[in-house]
C-alpha positions in Angstrom: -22.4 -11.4 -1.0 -21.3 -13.5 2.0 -19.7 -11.5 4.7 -15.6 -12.0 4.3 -13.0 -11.7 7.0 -11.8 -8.2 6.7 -7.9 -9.2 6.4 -9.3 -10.7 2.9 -11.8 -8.0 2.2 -9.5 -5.4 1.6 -6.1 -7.4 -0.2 -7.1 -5.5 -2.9 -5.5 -2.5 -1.0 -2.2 -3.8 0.1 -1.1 -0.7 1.4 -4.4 1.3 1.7 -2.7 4.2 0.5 0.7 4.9 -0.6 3.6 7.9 0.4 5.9 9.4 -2.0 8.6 11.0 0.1 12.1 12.6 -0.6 15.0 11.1 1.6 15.4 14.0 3.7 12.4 16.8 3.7 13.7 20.4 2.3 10.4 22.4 2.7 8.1 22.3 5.3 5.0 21.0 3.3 2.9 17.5 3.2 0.4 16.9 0.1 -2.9 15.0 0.2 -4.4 13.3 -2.7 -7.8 11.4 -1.0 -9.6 11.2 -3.5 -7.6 10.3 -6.5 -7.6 6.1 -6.0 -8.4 4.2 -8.8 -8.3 0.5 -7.7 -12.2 -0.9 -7.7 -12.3 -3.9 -5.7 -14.3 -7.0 -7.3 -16.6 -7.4 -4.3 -17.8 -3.2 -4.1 -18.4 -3.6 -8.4 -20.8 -6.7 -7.2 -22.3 -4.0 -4.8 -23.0 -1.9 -7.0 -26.1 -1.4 -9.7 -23.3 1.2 -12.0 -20.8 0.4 -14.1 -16.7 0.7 -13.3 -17.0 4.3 -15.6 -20.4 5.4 -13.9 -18.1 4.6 -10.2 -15.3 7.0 -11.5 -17.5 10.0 -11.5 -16.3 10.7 -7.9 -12.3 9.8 -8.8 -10.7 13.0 -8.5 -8.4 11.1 -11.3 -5.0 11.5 -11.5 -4.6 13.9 -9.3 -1.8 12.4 -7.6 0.2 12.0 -10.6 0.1 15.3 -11.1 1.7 16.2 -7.8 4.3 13.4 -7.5 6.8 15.6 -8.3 7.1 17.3 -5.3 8.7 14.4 -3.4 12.0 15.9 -5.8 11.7 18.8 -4.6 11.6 18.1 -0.9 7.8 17.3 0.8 5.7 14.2 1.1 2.6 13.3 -1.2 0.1 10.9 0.4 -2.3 9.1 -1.4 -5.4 7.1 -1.2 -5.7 3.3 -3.0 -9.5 3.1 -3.0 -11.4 5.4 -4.8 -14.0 7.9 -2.7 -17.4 5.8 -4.1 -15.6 3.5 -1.8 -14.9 5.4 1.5 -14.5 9.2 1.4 -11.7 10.3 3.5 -12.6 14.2 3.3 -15.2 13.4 5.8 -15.7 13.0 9.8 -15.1 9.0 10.2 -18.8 8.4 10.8 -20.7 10.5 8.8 -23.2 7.8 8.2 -26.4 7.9 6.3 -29.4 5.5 7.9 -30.7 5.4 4.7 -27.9 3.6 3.2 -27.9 0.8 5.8 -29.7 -2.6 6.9 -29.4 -2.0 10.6 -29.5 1.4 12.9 -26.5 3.3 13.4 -24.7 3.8 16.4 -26.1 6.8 18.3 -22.1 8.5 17.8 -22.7 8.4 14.1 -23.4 11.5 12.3 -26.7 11.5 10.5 -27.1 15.3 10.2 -24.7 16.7 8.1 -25.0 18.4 5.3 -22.9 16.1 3.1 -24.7 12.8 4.6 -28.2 14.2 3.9 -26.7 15.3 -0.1 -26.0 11.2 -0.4 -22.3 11.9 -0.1 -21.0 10.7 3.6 -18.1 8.7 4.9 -19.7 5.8 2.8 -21.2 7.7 0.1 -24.8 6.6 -1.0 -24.2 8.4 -4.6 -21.7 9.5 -7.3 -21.2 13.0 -8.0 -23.9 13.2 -10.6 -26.6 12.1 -8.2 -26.5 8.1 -9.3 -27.5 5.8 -6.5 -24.4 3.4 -5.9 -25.5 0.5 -4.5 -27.9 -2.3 -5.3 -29.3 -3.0 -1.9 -28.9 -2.0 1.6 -25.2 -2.5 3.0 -24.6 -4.4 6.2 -22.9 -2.0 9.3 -20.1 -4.2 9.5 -19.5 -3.2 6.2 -19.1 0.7 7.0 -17.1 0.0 10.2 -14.7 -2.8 8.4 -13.9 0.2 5.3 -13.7 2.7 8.7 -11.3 0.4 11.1 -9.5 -0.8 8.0 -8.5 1.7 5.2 -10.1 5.2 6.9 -8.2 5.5 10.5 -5.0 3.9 9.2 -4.7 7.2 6.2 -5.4 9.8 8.9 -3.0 8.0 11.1 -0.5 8.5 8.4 -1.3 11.8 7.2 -1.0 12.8 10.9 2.0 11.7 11.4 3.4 13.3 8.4 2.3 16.9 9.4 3.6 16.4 12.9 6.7 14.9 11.7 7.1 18.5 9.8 5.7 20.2 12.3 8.9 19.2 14.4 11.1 19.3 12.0 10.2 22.9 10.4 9.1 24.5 13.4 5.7 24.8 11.6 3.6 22.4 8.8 1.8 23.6 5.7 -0.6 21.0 4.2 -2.6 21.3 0.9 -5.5 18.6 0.2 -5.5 18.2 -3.5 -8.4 17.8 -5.5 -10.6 17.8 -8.6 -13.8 19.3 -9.7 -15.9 18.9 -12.5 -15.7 21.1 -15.5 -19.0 22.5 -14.8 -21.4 23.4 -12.2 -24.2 20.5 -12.0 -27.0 22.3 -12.2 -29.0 22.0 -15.4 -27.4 24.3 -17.7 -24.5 24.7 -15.0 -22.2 27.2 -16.4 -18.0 26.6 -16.1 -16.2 26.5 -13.5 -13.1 28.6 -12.4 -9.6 26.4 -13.2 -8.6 26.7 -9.8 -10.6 26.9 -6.3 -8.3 27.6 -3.1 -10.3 27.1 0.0 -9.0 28.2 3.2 -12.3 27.9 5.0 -12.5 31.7 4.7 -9.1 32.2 6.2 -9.9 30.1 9.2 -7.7 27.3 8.7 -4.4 28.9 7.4 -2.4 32.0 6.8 -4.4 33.8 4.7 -0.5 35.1 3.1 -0.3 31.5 1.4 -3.7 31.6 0.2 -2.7 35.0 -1.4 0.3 34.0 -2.6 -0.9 31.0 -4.3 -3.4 33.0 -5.4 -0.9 35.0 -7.7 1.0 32.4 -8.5 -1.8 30.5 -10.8 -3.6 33.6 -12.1 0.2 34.9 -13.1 0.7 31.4 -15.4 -3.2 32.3 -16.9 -5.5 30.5 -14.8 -8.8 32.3 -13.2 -8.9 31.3 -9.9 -11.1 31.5 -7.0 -11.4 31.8 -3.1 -13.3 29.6 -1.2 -16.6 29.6 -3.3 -17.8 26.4 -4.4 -14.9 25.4 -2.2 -13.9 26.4 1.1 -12.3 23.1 2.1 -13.9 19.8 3.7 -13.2 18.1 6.5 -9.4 17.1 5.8 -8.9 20.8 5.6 -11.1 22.0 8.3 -9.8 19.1 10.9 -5.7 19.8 10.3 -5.6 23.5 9.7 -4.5 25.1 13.2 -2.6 28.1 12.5 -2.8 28.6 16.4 -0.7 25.1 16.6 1.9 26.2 13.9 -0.2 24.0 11.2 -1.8 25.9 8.4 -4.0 23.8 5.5 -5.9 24.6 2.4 -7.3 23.1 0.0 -6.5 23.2 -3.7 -9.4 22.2 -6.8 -8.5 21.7 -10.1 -11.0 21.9 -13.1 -10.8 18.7 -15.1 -11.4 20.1 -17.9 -7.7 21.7 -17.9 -6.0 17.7 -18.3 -9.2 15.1 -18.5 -11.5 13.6 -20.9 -14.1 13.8 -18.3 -16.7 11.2 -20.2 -13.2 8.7 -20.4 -11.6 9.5 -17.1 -8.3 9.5 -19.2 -5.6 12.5 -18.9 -5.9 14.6 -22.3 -2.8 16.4 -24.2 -3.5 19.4 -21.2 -1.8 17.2 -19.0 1.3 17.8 -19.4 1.0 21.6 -19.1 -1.0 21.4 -16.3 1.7 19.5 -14.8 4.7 21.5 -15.5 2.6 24.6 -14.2 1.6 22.9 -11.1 5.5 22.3 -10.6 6.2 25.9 -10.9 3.9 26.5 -7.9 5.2 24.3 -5.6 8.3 24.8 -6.5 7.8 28.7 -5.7 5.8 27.6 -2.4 8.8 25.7 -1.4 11.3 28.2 -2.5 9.7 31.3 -1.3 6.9 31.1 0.8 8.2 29.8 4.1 10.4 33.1 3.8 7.4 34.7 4.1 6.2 32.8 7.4 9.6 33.0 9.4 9.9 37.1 8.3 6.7 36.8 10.3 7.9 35.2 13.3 11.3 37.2 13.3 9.1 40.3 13.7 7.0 38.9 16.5 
């Protein structure tokens, strides 16, 4: 494909991402949703040796629909347009595998990590069940054009939207949401929890809202977990400063509970899952920050 100006590479995404805010905040929260875009630019399909379905296997899909609600009840949902085959933003902005690439990286790109050496980096050289994305090598002006373009502009946003609650509240809670396959992907994998909280093992908020949120799904039904598969990626790990009066975690949701995971299309378990999931942050909002200025009170 011939290289394009990037002002026309990415119309496609007109804005990158999108905010679904109530008039005047009520709670001090802000929800992420990074990896729930489903818009597949022509030129990335051309890139790629799978199919539009294949490309979806990443999509943590529809995950933001099933948190819009909570601009009604008083915090911000931000989302992502492009889907994470495309750019992943739950990762360092260069996490950049030289394998995936025509030219050599810049020497301030991570090579190393974990995720980049598992095929699944800022640019992700795979799809969750291990399939190779692209058809040939991609250019470097390709990573830092999806980096400069779509990536730094979202976590300009999101930033702003925690410290804008931040000030407001005193103190800001984010929760990353996302989704996770029904099963392990191991052969034979056996099923997964319906809910993973990840808190980065307490590091990267008040372990009371972990708790709390904890007993809030496991008292609608759901078998939950702490931070195993999931103790929270980058998003959670990079915001969450209790220290700075900015707490994060990170919530996964089986897909099994509202998605035909060989269609990508929301089942009849939608709808539940929905109006649970509005029970929870209805409660957060009600009851936790309570909780959290008890706390301070007593300090």
């Amino acid at each position: 494909m011939p290289d394009r100006d990037p002002a026309t590479l990415f119309e496609d995404f007109d804005p990158p991402f999108r905010v679904v805010a109530p008039d005047t905040p009520t709670a001090p929260f802000v929800l992420c949703s990074p990896h729930s875009g489903r818009v597949y630019p022509a030129h990335f399909l051309e890139q790629s040796r799978l199919d539009p379905l294949s490309l979806r296997k990443s999509e943590d899909g529809y995950v933001d629909a099933l948190f819009e609600h909570v601009a009604r009840i008083g915090a911000p949902l931000i989302a992502a347009e492009f889907p994470r085959a495309y750019l992943d933003l739950n990762r360092e902005a260069y996490e950049l595998d030289p394998e995936l690439f025509k030219e050599p990286l810049p020497d301030y790109a991570n090579t190393q990590s974990v995720r980049v050496v598992g095929g699944l980096g800022t640019i992700a050289r795979i799809v969750a069940d291990g399939e190779e994305i692209y058809a040939a090598p991609l250019s470097l002006a390709t990573a830092l054009d999806r980096i400069e373009y779509l990536y730094k502009p979202f976590h300009a946003a999101l930033g702003a939207l925690i410290e804008d609650t931040r000030q407001r509240f005193g103190y800001a809670i984010l929760i990353d949401c996302h989704s996770m396959p029904s099963t392990s992907s191991v052969q034979g994998g056996s099923p997964r929890p319906d809910f993973v909280i990840g808190d980065r093992f307490g590091a990267s908020c008040d372990t009371r809202l972990t708790r709390f949120m904890r007993d809030v799904l496991t008292g609608l039904g759901y078998d939950v977990q702490l931070n195993r598969p999931y103790a929270g990626g980058y998003i959670t790990e990079h915001y969450g400063r209790p220290s700075r009066q900015v707490h994060a975690l990170q919530l996964e949701i089986n897909r099994g509970l509202y998605l035909d995971e060989a269609t990508m299309m929301p089942t009849a378990g939608f709808a539940e899952l929905e109006r649970h999931l509005s029970i929870l942050t209805t409660r957060l909002f009600r009851q936790f920050p309570a909780l959290v200025e008890q706390r301070a009170a007593a300090e």
